[in-house]
C-alpha positions, 0 to 999 in steps of 0.5 A: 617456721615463721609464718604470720608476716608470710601469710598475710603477704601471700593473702595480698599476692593471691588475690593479686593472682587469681582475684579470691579474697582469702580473708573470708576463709577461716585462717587455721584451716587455709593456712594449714592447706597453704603449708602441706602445699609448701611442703609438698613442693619444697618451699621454705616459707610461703613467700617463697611459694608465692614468688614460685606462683607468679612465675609457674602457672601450673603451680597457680592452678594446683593451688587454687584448686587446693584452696576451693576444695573441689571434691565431689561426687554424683548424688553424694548422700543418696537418702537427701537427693531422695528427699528432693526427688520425692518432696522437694520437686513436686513442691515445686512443680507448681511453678508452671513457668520453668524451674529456674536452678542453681548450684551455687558451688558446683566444683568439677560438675557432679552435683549439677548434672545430678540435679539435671538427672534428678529433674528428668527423673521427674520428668520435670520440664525445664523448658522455659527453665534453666540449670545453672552452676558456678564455681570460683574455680575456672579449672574446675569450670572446664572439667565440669563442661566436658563432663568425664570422671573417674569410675569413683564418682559415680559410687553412690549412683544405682546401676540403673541411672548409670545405664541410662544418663552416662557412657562408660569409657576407658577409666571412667564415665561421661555425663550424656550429652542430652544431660551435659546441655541441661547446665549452663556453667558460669564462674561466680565468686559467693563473697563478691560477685552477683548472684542468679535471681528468682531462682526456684532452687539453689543448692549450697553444699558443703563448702561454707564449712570454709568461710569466717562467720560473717562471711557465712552470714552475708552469703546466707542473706544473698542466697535468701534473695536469690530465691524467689518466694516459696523458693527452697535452699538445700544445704549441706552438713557444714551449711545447716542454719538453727535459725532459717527465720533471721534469713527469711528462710523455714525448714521444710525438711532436713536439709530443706529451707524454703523462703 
């Protein structure tokens, strides 16, 4: 299959779609992704999968979900949320004024509602503070608001947090509500749109693995001023910096970078 004159027309027509700018994603990677799609629902080419998006809004859907990579789980590597809840939280325990949070790829709401879990925990009051989460994704967005999952997301949880922040249903959990209005959901495109300011904290986990160097580099240095100083970056596998100083950034821990 010819794909290069196809490909860089679907870029067009995509951001045409949905507005996501997919020359900032690694090429191979995305493409790949793009033809398993083709593949999976019998197109040809991807000019014939891109017509089929314009006419067939369900088909949009699946695909941009495919292209934000929305996979996730509640305290997804345990021993680093108890690096936050340990160290990270009471340094900043001294901001007085409330925490201002953010999670800054919060997919379908599992790495947000852990944050609020991890902030009660704490006891960490939030008044006068706010957990914030976005995500290009509005599907994704809308999941996360209603807060139900699948018995699988919570794996990694002890039994005791389950008892206490979540409510058993059928096939699954949901998020309590004291929990779910701890976080306010917004839709933030990382390349293009405006960032939360004087954040305290911000998560970036495990999604810049995605992303061309240089649009790596140009949301490193809008994160850095998003945080307010002192304020701490945690970050994923994918997202480690080996030089936080050209960012205005320290490592205080693995995972850990404070402005």
């Amino acid at each position: 299959m010819n794909t290069y004159g196809d490909y860089e027309q679907f870029k067009q027509l995509f951001h045409h779609l949905t507005g996501i700018q997919l020359d900032a994603y690694k090429r191979p990677q995305m493409e790949r992704r793009l033809l398993s799609l083709c593949e999976k629902r019998h197109f040809a080419t991807l000019a014939e999968y891109g017509e089929a998006l314009k006419r067939n809004e369900a088909l949009l859907v699946e695909c941009v979900d495919k292209v934000t990579i929305n996979v996730s789980s509640f305290f997804r590597n345990y021993n680093r949320w108890q690096i936050l809840s340990k160290t990270i939280l009471p340094l900043l325990n001294k901001n007085q004024t409330g925490l201002r949070i953010w999670s800054s790829a919060g997919s379908t709401g599992e790495e947000p509602y852990t944050l609020a879990i991890m902030c009660d925990l704490a006891k960490r009051s939030l008044e006068n503070g706010v957990i914030m989460a976005s995500d290009i994704d509005e599907e994704a967005i809308l999941q996360a608001e209603i807060g139900r999952y699948k018995s699988r997301a919570v794996k990694e949880v002890p039994e005791s947090i389950i008892k206490d922040y979540f409510e058993e249903v059928e096939s699954g959990v949901v998020v309590k509500k004291h929990i779910r209005e701890m976080v306010k959901f917004s839709r933030i495109d990382l390349l293009n749109d405006a960032y939360p300011k004087r954040c305290d904290l911000i998560v970036c986990r495990n999604v810049l693995i995605y992303f061309t160097d240089q649009a790596k580099r140009e949301i490193f240095i809008k994160l850095s001023n998003a945080l307010v100083p002192g304020g701490v970056l945690f970050v994923g596998s994918t997202e480690q910096i080996f030089k936080p100083e050209q960012y205005g950034l320290k490592a205080v821990a693995p995972f850990f970078i404070k402005k």
